[in-house]
Structures are given as C-alpha cells and as structure tokens.
N, CA, C and O atoms as a Tripos MOL2 file, in Angstrom:
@<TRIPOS>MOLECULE
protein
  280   279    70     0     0
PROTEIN
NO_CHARGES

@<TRIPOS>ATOM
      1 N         199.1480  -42.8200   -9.3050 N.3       1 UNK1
      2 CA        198.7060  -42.1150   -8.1300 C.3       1 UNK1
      3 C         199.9400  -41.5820   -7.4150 C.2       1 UNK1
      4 O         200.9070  -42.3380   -7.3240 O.2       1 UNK1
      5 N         199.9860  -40.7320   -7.0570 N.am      2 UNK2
      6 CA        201.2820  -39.6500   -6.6210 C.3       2 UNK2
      7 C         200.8620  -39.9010   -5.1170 C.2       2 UNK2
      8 O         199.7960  -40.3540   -4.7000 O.2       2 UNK2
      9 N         202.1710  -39.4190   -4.2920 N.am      3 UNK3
     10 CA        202.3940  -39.4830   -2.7740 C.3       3 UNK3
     11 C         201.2430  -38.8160   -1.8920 C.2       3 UNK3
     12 O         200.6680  -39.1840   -0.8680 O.2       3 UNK3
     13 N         201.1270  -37.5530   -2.7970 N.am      4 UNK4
     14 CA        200.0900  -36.9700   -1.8220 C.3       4 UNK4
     15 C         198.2320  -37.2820   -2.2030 C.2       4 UNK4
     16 O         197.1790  -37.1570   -1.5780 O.2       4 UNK4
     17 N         198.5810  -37.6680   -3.3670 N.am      5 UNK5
     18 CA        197.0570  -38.2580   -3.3420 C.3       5 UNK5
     19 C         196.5480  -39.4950   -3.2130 C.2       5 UNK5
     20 O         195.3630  -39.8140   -3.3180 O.2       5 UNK5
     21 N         197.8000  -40.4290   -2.9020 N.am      6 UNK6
     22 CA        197.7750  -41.5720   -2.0940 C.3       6 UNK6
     23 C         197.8100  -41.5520   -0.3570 C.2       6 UNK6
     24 O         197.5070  -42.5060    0.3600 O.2       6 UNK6
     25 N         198.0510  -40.8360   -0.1150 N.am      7 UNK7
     26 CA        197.3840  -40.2080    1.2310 C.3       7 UNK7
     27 C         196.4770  -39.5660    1.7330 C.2       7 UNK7
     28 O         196.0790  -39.6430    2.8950 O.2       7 UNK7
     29 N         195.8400  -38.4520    0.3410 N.am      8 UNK8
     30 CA        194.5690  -37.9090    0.9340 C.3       8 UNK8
     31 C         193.3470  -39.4340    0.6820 C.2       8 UNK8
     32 O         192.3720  -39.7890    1.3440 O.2       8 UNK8
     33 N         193.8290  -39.8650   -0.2530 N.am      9 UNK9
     34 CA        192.9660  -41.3190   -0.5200 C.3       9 UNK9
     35 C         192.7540  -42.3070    0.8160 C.2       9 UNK9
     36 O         191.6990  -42.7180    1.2990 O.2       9 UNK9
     37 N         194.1480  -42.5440    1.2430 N.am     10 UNK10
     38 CA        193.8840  -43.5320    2.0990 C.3      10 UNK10
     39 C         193.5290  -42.8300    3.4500 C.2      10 UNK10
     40 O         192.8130  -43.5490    4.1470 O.2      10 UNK10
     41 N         193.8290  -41.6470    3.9990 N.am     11 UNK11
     42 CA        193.0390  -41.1610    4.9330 C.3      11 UNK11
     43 C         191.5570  -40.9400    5.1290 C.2      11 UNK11
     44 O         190.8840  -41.0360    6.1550 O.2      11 UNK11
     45 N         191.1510  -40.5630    3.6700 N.am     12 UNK12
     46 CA        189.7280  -40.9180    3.9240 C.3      12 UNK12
     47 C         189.3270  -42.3390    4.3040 C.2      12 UNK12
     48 O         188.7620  -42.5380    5.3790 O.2      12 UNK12
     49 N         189.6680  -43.5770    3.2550 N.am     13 UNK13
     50 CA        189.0730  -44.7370    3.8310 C.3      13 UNK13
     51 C         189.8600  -45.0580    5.3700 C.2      13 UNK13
     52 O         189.2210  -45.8730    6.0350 O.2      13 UNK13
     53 N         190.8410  -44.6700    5.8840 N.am     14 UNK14
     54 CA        191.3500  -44.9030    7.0940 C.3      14 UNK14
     55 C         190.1430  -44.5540    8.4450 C.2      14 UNK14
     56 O         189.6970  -45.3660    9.2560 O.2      14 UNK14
     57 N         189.8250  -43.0310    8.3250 N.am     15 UNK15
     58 CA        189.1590  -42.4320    9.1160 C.3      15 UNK15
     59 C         188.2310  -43.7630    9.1290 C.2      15 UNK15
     60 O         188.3120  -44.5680   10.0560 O.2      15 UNK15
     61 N         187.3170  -43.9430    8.0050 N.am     16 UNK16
     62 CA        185.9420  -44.8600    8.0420 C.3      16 UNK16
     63 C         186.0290  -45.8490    8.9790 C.2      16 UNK16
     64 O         185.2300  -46.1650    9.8610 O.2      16 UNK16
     65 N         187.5500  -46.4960    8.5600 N.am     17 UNK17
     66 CA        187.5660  -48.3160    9.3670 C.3      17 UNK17
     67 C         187.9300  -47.7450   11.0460 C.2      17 UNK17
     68 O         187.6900  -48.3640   12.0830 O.2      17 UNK17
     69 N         188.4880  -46.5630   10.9290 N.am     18 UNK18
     70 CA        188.6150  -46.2270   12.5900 C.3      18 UNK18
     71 C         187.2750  -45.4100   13.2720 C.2      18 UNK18
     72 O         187.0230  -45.4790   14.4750 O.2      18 UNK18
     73 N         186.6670  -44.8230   12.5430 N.am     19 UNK19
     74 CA        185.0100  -45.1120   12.9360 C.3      19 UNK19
     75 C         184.2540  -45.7190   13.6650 C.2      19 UNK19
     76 O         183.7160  -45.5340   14.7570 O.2      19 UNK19
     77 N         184.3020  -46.9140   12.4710 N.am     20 UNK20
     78 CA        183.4640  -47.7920   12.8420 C.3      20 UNK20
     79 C         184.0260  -48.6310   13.7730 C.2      20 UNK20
     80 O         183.2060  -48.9100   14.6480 O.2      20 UNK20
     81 N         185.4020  -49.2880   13.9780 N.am     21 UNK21
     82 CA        185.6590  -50.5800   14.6480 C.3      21 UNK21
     83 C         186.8570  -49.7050   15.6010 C.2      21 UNK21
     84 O         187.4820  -50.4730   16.3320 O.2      21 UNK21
     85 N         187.2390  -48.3740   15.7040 N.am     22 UNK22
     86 CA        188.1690  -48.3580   16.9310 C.3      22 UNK22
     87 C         187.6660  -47.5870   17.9330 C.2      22 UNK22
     88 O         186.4860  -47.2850   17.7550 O.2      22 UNK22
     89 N         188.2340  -47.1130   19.0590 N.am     23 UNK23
     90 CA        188.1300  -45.7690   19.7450 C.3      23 UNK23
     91 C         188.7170  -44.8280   19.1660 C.2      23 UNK23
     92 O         189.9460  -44.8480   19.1010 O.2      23 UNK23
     93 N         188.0260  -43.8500   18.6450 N.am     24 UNK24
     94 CA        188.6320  -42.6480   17.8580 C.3      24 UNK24
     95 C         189.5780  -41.6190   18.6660 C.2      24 UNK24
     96 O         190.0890  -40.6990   18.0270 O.2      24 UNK24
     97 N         189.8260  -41.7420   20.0380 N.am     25 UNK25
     98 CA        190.1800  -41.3970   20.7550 C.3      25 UNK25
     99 C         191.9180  -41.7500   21.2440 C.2      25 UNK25
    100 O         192.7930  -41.0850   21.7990 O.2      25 UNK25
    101 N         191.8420  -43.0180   20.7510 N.am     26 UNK26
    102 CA        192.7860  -44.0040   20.8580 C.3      26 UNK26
    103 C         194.3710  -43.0770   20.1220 C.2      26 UNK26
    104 O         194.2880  -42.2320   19.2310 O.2      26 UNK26
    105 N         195.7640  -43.5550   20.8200 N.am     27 UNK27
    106 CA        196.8780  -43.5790   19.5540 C.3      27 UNK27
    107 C         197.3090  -44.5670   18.3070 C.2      27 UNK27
    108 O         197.3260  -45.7690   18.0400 O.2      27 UNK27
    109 N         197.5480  -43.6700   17.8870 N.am     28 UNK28
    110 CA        197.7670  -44.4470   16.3840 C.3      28 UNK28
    111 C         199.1800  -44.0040   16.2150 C.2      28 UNK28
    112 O         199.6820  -43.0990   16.8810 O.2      28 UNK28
    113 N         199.8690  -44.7650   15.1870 N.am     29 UNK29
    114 CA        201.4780  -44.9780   14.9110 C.3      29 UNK29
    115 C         201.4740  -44.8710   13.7470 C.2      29 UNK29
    116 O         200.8140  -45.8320   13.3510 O.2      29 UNK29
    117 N         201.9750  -43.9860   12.4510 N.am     30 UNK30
    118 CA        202.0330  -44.4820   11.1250 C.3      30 UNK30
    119 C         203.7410  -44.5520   10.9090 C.2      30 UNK30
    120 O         204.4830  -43.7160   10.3940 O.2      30 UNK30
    121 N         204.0850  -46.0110   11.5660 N.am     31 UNK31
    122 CA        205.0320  -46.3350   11.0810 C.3      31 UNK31
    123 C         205.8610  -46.4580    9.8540 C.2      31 UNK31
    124 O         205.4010  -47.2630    9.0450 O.2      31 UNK31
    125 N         206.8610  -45.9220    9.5400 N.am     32 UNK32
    126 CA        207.7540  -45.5140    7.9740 C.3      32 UNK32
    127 C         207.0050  -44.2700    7.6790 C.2      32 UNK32
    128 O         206.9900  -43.9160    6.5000 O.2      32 UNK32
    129 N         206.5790  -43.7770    8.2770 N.am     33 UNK33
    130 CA        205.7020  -42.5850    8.0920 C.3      33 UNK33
    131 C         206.1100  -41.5490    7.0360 C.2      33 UNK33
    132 O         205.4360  -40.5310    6.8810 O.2      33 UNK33
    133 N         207.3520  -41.8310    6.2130 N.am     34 UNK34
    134 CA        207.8490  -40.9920    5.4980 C.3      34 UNK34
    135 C         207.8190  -39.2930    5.5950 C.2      34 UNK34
    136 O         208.5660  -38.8610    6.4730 O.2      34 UNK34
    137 N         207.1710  -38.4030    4.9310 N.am     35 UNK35
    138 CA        207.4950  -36.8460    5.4000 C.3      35 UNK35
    139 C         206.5470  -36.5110    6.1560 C.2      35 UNK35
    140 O         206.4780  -35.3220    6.4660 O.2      35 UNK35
    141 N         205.5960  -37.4040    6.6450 N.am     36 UNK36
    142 CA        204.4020  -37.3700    7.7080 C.3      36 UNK36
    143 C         202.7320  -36.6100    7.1750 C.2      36 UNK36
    144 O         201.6860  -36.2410    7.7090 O.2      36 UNK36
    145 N         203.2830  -36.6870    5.9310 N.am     37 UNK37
    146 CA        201.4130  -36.2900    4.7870 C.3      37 UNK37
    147 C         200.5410  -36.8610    5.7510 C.2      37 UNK37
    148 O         199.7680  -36.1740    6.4190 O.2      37 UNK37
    149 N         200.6420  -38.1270    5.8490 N.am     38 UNK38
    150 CA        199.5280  -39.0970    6.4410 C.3      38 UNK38
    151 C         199.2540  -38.4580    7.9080 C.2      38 UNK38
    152 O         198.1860  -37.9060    8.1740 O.2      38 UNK38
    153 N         200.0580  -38.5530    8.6050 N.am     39 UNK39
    154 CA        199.8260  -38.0320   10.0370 C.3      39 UNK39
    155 C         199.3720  -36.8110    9.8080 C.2      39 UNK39
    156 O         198.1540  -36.6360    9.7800 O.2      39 UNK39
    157 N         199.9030  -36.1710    9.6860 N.am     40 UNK40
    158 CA        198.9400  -34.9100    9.2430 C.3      40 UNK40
    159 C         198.0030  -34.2840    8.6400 C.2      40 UNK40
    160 O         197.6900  -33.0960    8.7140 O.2      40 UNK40
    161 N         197.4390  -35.3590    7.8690 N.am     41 UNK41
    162 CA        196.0350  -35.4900    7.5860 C.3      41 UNK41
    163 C         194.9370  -35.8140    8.6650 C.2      41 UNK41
    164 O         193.9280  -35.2140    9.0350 O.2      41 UNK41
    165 N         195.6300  -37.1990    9.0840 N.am     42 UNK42
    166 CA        194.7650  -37.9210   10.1040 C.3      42 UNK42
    167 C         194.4570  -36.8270   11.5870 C.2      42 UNK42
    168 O         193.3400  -36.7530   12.0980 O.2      42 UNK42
    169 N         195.4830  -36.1710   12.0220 N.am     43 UNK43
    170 CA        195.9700  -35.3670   12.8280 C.3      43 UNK43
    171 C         194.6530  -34.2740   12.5160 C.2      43 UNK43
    172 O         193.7070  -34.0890   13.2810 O.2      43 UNK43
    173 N         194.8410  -33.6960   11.3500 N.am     44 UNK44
    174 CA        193.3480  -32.5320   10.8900 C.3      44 UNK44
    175 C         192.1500  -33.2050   10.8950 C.2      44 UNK44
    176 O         191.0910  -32.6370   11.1630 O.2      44 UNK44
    177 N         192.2270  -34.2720   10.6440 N.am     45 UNK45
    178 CA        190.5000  -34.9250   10.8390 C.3      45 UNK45
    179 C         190.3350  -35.0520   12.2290 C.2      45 UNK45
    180 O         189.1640  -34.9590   12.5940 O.2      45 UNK45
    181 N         191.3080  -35.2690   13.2530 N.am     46 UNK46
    182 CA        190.8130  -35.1670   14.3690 C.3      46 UNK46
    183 C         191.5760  -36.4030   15.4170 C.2      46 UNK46
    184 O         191.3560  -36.4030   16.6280 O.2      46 UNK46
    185 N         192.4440  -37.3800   14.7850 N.am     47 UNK47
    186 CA        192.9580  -38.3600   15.4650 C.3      47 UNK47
    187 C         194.6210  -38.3740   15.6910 C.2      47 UNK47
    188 O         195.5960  -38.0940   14.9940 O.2      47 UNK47
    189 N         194.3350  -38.9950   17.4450 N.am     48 UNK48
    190 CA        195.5890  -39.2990   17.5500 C.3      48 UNK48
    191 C         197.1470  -39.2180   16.4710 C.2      48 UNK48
    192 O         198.3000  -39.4620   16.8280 O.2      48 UNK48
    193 N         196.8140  -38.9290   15.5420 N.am     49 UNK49
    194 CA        198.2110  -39.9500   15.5450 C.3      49 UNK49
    195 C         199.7000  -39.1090   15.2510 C.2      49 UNK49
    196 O         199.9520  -37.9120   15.1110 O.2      49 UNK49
    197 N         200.6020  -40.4340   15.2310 N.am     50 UNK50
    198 CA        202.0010  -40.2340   15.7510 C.3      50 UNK50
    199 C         202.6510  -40.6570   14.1830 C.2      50 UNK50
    200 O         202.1420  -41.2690   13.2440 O.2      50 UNK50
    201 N         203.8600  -40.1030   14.3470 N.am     51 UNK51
    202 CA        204.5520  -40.3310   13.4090 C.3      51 UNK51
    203 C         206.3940  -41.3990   13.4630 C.2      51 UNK51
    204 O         207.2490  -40.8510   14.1590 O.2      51 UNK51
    205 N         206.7110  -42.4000   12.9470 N.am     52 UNK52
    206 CA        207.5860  -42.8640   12.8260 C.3      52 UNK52
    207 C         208.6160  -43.3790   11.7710 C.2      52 UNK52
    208 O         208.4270  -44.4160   11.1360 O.2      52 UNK52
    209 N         210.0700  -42.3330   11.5820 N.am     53 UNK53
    210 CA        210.7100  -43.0620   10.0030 C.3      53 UNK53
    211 C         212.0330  -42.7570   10.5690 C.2      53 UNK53
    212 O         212.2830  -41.6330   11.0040 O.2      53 UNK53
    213 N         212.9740  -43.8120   10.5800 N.am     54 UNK54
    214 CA        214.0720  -43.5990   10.9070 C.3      54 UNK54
    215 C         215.4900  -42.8990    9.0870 C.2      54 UNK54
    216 O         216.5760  -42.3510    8.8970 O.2      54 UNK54
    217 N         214.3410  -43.4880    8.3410 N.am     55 UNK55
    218 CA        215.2170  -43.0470    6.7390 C.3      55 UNK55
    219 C         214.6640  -42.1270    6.3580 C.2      55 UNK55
    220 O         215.3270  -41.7300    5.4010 O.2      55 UNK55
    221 N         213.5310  -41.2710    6.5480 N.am     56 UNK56
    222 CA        212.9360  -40.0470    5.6920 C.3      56 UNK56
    223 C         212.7670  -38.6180    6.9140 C.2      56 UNK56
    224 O         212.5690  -39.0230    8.0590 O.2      56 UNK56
    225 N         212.8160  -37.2990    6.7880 N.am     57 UNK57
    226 CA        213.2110  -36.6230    7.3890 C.3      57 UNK57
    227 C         211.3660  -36.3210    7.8770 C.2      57 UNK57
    228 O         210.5830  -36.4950    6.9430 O.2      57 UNK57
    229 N         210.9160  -36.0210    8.8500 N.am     58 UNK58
    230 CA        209.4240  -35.7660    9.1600 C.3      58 UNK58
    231 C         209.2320  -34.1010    8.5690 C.2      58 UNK58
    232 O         209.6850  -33.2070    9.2830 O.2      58 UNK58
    233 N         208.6980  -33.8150    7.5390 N.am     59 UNK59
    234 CA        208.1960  -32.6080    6.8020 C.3      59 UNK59
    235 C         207.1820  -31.6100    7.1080 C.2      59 UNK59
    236 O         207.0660  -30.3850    7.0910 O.2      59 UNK59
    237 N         206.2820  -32.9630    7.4850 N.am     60 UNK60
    238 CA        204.9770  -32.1520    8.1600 C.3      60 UNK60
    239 C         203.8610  -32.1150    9.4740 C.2      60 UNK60
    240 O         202.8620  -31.4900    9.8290 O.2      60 UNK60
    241 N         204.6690  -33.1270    9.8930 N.am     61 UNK61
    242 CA        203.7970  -33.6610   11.2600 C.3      61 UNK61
    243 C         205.0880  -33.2710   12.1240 C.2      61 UNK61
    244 O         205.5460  -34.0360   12.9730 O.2      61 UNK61
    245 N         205.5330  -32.2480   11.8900 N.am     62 UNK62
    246 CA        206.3890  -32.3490   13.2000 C.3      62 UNK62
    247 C         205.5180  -31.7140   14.6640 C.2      62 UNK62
    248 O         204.4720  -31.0670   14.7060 O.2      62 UNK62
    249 N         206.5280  -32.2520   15.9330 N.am     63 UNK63
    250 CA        205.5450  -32.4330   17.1340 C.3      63 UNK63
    251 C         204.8680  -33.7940   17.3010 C.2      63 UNK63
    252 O         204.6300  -34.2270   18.4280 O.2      63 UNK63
    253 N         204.5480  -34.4880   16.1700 N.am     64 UNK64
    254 CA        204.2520  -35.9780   16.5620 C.3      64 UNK64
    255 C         205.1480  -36.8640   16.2880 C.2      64 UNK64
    256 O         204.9650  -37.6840   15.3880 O.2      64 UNK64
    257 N         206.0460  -36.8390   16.8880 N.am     65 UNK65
    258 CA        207.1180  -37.7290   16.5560 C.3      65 UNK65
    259 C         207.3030  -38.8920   17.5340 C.2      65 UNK65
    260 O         207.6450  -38.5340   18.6610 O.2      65 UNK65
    261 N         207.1440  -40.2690   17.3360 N.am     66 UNK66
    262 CA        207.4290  -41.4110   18.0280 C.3      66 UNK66
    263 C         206.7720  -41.3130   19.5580 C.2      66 UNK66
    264 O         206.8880  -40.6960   20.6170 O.2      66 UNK66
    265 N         206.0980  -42.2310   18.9980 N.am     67 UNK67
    266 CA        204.6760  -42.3600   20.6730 C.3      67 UNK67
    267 C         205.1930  -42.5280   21.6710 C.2      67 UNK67
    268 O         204.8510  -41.9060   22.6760 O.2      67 UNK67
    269 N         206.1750  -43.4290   21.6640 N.am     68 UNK68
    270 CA        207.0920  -43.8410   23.0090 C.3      68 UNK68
    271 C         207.2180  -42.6640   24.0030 C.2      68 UNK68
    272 O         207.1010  -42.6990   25.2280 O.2      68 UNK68
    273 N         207.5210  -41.4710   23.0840 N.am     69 UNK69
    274 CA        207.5560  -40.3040   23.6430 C.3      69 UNK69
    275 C         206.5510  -39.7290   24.5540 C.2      69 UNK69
    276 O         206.9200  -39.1170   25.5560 O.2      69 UNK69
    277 N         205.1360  -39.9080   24.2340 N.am     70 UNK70
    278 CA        204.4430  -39.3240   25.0110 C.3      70 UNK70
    279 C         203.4650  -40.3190   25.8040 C.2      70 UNK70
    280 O         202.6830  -39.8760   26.6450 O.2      70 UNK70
@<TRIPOS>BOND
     1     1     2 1
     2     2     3 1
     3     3     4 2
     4     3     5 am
     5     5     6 1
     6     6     7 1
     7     7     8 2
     8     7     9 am
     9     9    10 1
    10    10    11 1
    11    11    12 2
    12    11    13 am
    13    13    14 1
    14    14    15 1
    15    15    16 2
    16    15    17 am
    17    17    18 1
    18    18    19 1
    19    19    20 2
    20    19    21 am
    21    21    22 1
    22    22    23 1
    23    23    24 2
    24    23    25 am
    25    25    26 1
    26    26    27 1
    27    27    28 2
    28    27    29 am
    29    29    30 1
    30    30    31 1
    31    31    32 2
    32    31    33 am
    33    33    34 1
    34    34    35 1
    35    35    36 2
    36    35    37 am
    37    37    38 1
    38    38    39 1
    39    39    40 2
    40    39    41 am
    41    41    42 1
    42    42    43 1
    43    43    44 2
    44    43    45 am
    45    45    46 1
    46    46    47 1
    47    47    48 2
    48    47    49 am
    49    49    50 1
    50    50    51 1
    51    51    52 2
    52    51    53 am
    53    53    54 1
    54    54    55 1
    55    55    56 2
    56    55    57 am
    57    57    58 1
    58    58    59 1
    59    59    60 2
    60    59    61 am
    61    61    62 1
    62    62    63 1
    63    63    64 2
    64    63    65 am
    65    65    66 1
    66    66    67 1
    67    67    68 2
    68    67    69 am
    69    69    70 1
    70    70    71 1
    71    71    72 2
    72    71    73 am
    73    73    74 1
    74    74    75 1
    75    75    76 2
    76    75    77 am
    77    77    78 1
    78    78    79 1
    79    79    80 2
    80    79    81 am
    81    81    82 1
    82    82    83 1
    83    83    84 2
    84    83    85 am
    85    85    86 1
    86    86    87 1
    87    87    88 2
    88    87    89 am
    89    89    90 1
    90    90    91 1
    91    91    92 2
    92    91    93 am
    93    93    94 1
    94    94    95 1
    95    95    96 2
    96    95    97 am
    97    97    98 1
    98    98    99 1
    99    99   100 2
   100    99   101 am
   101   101   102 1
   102   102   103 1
   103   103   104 2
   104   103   105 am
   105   105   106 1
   106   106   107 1
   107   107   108 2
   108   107   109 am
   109   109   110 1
   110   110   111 1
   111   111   112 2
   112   111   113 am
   113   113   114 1
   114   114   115 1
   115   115   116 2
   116   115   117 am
   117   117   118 1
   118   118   119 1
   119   119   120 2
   120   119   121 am
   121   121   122 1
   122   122   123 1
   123   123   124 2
   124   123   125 am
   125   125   126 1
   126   126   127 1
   127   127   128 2
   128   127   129 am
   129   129   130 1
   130   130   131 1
   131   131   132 2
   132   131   133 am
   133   133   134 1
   134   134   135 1
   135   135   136 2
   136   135   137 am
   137   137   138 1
   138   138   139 1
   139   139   140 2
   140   139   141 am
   141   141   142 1
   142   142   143 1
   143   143   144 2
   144   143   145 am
   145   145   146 1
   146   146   147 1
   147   147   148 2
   148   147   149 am
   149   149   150 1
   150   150   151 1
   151   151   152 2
   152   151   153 am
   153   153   154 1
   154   154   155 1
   155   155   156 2
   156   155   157 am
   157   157   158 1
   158   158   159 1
   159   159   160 2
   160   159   161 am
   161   161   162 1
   162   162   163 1
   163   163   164 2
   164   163   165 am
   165   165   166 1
   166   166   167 1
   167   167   168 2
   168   167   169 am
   169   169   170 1
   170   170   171 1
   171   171   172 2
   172   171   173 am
   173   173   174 1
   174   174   175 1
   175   175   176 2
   176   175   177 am
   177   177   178 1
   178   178   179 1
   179   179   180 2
   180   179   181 am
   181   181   182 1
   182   182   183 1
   183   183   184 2
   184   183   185 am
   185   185   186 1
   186   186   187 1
   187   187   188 2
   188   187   189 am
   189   189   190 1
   190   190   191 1
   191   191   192 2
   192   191   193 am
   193   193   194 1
   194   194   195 1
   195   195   196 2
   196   195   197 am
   197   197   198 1
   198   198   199 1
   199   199   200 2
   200   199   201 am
   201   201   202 1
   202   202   203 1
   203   203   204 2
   204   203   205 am
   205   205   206 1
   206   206   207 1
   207   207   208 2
   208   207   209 am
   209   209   210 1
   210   210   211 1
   211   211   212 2
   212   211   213 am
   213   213   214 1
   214   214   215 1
   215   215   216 2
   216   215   217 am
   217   217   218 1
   218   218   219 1
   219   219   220 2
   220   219   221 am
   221   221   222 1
   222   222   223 1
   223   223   224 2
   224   223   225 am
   225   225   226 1
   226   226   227 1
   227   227   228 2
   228   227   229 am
   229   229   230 1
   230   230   231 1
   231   231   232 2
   232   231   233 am
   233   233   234 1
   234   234   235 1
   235   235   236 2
   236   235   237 am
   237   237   238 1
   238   238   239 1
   239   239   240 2
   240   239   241 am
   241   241   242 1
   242   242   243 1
   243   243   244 2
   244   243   245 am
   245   245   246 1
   246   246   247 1
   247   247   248 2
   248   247   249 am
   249   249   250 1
   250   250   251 1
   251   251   252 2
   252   251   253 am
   253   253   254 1
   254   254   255 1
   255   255   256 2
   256   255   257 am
   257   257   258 1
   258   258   259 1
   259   259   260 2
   260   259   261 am
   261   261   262 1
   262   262   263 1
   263   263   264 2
   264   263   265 am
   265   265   266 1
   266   266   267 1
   267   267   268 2
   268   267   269 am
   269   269   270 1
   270   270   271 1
   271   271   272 2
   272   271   273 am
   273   273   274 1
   274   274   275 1
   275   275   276 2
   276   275   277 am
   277   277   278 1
   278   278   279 1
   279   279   280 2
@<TRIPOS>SUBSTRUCTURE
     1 UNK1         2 RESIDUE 1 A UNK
     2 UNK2         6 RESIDUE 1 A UNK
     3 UNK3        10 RESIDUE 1 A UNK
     4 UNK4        14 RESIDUE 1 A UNK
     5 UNK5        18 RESIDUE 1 A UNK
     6 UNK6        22 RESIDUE 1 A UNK
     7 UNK7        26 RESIDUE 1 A UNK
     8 UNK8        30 RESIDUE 1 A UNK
     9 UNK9        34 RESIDUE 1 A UNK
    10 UNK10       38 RESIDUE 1 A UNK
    11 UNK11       42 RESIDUE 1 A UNK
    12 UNK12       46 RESIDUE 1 A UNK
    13 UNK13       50 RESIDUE 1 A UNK
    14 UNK14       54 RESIDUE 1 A UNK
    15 UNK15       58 RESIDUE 1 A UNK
    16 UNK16       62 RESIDUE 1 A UNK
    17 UNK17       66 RESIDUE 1 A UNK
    18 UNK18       70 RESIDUE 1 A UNK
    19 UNK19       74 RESIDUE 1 A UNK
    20 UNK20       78 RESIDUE 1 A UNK
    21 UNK21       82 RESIDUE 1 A UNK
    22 UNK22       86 RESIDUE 1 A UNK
    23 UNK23       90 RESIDUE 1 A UNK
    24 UNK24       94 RESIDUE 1 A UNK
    25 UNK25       98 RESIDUE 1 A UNK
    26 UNK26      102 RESIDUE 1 A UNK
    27 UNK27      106 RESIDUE 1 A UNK
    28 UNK28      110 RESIDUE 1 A UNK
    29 UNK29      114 RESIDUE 1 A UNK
    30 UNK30      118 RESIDUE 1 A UNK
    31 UNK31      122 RESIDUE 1 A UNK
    32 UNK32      126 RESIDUE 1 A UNK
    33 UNK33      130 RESIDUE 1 A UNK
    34 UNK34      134 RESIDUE 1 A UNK
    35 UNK35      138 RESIDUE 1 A UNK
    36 UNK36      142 RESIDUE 1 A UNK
    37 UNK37      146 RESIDUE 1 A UNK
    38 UNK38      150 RESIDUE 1 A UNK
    39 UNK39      154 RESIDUE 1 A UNK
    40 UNK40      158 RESIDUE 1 A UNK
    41 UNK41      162 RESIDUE 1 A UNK
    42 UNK42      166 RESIDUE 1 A UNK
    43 UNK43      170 RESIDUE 1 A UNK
    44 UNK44      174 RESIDUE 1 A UNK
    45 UNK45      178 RESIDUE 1 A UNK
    46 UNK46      182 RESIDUE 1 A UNK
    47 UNK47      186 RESIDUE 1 A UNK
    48 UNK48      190 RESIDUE 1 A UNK
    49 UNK49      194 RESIDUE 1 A UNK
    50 UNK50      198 RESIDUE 1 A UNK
    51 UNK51      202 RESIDUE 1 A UNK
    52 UNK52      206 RESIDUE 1 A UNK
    53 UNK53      210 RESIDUE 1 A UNK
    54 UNK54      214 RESIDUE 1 A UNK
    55 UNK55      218 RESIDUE 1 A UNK
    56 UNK56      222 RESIDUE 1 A UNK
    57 UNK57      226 RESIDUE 1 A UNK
    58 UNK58      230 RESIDUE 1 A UNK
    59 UNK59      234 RESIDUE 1 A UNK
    60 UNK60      238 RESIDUE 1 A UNK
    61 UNK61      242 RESIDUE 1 A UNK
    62 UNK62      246 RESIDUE 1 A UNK
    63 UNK63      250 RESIDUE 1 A UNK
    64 UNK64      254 RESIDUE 1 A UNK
    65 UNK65      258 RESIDUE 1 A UNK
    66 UNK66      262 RESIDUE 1 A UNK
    67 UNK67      266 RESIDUE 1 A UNK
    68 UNK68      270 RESIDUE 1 A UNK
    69 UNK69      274 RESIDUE 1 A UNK
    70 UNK70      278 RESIDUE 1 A UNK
C-alpha cells in the first residue's frame, strides 16, 4: 500500500470514527503529518484539521500549519 493510498484509506475510515463519536466541528492535529496528504484530505471532506512535522517539508496542506497557531 503506497503513501497516498494509505491516506485516501485511512481518511475514509477516519471521517466514520469522527462521525460517530466526535464533534465534527472540533480541531484536529495530524501530528508527523509528513507532506500533509492526510490533512488535506480530511480538510476536503470538511474537517478541522491542522497539520504538524518538524522532519518533512508540508506539500499540501499548506495554511494549516500547527494549531497552536490559531
């Protein structure tokens, strides 16, 4: 399973468990966030989230960079 289809994968089951058991409304952190696939998936479905990697350069979620921030 490759990087990016290990992210469109786990964003789908992600969305589900934040569905059902969070406030969808809420921030989210994908810490080590690597080139930010994930956040920027999650980000197009419609949620919060933020991005965090101090070793990988942010590729595609830029603008969500480290929650602290906002």
């Amino acid at each position: 399973m490759g990087y990016m289809e290990r992210s469109t994968f786990l964003s789908k089951k992600t969305t589900i468990i934040l569905w059902l058991l969070y406030n969808k409304n809420a921030k989210f952190l994908d810490y080590a966030g690597g080139y930010g696939v994930f956040v920027r998936l999650m980000g197009d479905i419609g949620f919060n989230y933020y991005w965090q990697d101090k070793f990988t350069p942010n590729l595609l979620s830029k603008g969500f960079e480290n929650i602290k921030k906002r």
